[in-house]
matplotlib code that plots the C-alpha trace (Angstrom):
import matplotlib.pyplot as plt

x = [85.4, 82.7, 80.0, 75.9, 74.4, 70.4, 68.2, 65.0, 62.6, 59.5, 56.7, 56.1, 54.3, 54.6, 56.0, 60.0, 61.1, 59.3, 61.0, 64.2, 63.6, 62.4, 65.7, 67.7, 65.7, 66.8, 70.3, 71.3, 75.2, 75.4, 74.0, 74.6, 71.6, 72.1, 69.0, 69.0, 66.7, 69.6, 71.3, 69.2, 70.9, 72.0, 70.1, 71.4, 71.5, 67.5, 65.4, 62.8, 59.7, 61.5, 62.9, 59.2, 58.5, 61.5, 60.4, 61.7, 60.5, 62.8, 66.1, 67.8, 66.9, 69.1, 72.8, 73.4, 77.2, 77.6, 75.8, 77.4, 80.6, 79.8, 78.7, 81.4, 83.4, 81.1, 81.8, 85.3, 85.6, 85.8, 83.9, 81.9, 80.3, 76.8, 75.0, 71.7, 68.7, 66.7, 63.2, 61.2, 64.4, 63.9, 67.6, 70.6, 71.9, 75.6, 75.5, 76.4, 76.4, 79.6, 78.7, 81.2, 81.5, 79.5, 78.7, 75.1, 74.1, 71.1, 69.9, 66.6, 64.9, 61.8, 64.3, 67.1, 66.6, 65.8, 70.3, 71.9, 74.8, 73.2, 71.4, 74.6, 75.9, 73.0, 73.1, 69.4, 67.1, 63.1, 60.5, 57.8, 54.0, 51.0, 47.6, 48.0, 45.2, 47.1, 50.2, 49.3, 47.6, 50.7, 52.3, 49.9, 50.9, 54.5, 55.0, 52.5, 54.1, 57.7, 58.4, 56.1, 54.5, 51.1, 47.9, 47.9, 51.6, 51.5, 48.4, 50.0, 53.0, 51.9, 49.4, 51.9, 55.4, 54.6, 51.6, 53.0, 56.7, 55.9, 54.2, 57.0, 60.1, 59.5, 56.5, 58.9, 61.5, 59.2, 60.5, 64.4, 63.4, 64.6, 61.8, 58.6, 56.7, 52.9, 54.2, 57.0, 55.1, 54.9, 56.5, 57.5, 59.4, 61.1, 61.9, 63.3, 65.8, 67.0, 67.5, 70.1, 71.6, 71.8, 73.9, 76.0, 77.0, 77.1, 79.2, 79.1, 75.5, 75.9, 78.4, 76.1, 73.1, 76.2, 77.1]
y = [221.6, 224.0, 222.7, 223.7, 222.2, 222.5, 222.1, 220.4, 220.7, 220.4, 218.5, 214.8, 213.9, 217.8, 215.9, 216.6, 213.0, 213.5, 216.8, 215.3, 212.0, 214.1, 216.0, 213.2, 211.0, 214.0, 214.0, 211.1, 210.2, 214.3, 214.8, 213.0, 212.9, 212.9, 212.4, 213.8, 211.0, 208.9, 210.9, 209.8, 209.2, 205.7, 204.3, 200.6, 201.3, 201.7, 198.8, 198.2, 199.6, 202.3, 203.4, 203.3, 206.0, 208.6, 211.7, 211.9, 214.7, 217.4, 218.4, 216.4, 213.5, 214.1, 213.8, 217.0, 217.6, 214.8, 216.2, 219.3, 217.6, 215.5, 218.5, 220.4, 217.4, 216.9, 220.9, 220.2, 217.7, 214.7, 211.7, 210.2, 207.5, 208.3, 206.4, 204.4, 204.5, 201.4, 202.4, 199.4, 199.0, 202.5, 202.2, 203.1, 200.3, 198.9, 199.7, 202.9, 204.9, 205.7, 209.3, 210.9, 214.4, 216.0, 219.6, 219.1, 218.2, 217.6, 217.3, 216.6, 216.7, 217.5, 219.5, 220.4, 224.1, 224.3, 224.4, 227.6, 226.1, 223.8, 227.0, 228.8, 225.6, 225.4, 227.3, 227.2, 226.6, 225.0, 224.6, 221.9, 222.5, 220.9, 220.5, 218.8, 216.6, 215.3, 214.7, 212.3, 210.2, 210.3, 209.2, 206.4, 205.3, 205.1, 204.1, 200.9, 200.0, 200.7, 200.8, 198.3, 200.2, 199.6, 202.0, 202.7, 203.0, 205.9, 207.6, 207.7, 209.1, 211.9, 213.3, 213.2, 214.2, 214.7, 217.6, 219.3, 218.9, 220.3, 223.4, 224.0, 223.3, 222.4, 225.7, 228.1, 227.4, 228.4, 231.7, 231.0, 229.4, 230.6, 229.0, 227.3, 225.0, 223.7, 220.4, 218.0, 217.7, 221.9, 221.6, 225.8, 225.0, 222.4, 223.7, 226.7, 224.6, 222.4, 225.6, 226.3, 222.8, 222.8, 226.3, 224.9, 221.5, 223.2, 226.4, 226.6, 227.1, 230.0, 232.1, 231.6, 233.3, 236.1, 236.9]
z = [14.9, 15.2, 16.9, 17.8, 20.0, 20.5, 23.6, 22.7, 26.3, 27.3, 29.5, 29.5, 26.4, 24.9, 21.5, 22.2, 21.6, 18.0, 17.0, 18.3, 16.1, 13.2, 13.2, 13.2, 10.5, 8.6, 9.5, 10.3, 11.5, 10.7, 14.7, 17.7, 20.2, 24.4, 26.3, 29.7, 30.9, 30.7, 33.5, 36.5, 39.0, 40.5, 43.3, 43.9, 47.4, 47.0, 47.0, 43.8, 45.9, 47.0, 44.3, 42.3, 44.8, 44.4, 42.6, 38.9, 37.9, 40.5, 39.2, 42.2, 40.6, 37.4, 37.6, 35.7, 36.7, 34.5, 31.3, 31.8, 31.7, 28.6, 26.9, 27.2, 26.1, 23.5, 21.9, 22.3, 20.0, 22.5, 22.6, 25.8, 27.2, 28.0, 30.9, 30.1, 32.1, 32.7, 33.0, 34.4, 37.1, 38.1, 37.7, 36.1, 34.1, 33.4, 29.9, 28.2, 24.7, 23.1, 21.7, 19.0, 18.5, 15.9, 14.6, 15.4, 19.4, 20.0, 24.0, 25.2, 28.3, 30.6, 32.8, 30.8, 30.6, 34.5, 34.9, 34.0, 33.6, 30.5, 29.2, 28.4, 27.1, 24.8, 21.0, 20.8, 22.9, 22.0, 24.3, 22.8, 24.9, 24.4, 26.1, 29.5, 28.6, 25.5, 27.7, 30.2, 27.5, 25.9, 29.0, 30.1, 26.0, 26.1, 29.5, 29.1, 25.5, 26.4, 29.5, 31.1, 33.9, 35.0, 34.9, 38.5, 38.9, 36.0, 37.7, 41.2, 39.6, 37.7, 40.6, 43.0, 41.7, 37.3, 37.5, 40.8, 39.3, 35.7, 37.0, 39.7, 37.2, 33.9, 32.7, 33.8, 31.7, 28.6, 29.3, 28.5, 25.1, 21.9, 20.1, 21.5, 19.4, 20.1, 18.4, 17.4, 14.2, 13.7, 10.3, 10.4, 13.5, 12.1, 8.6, 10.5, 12.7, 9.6, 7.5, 10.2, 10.9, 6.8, 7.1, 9.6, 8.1, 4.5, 5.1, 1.3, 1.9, 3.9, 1.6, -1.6, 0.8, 1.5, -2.7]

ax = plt.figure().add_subplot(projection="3d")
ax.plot(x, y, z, "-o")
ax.set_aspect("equal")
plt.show()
């Protein structure tokens, strides 16, 4: 089965979650989705405090041998189990995603173009920025609603590991994009990357364009 698989990055907040979501709104059981934030790494050994303190925004943090390995599973038309991250545990959790094969892959992460090894794995590659100021808004947002953090917890974390992490790993990956985006809601970007998902799942599609 041929399959594509596309790299949706970018800071915390930047808007990636909503281009990934937009995407598959549009396609629905057509792509399977693998978030790399599910891929941090577990840290029962760790007590709760502790753990609130551990830096999850360095590469380190990720178990990316493992979403390399599901990956390549993933383009050769195996299915995996993917792990699930427990946010307010600061914890892996027990429970994981059964992921089927697809032609469409979409991955998405804060970190996921900062591995070679998941660059070259990548078809296409999109780098979502925004204002840093509209970030961390973002953040304080989601991570009071959904994840139940509190205010000072959040603040702490992204002046001493978030800001200094994004400028150190996450900004320079900008330049290995195929595509960067100033929103998840830029509606060119996204009409531009579902013209080519469409060619892809519709090969009839693609010889019409040819005759």
């Amino acid at each position: 089965m041929e399959c594509m698989i596309i790299g949706i990055a970018g800071g915390t907040g930047s808007g990636k979650s909503t281009f990934t979501n937009r995407l598959k709104q549009q396609f629905a059981d057509d792509v399977a989705v693998v978030y790399h934030d599910n891929y941090y790494r577990r840290q029962d050994e760790i007590p709760f405090e502790e753990r609130k303190k551990v830096n999850y925004d360095h590469p380190d943090s990720l178990e990316t041998d493992l979403l390399v390995k599901h990956l390549k599973m993933l383009k050769n038309g195996e299915a995996v189990d993917c792990p699930v991250y427990d946010y307010s545990m600061h914890n892996r959790s027990h429970r994981f995603v059964h992921i089927e094969p697809k032609k469409i892959i979409l991955v998405e992460g804060i970190l996921l173009l900062a591995d070679p090894r998941v660059r070259d794995l990548i078809d296409i590659k999109i780098f979502v920025e925004a204002d840093a100021d509209e970030r961390i808004l973002r953040r304080i947002v989601r991570d009071v609603k959904e994840r139940g953090r509190d205010l000072d917890n959040i603040v702490s974390q992204y002046l001493t590991t978030v800001k200094p992490m994004h400028y150190m790993y996450v900004e320079p990956t900008k330049a290995t994009a195929d595509i960067i985006i100033n929103s998840g809601m830029n509606d060119v970007a996204f009409d531009i990357v579902k013209s080519k998902i469409q060619l892809l799942l519709h090969p009839q599609i693609r010889e019409q364009k040819k005759q």
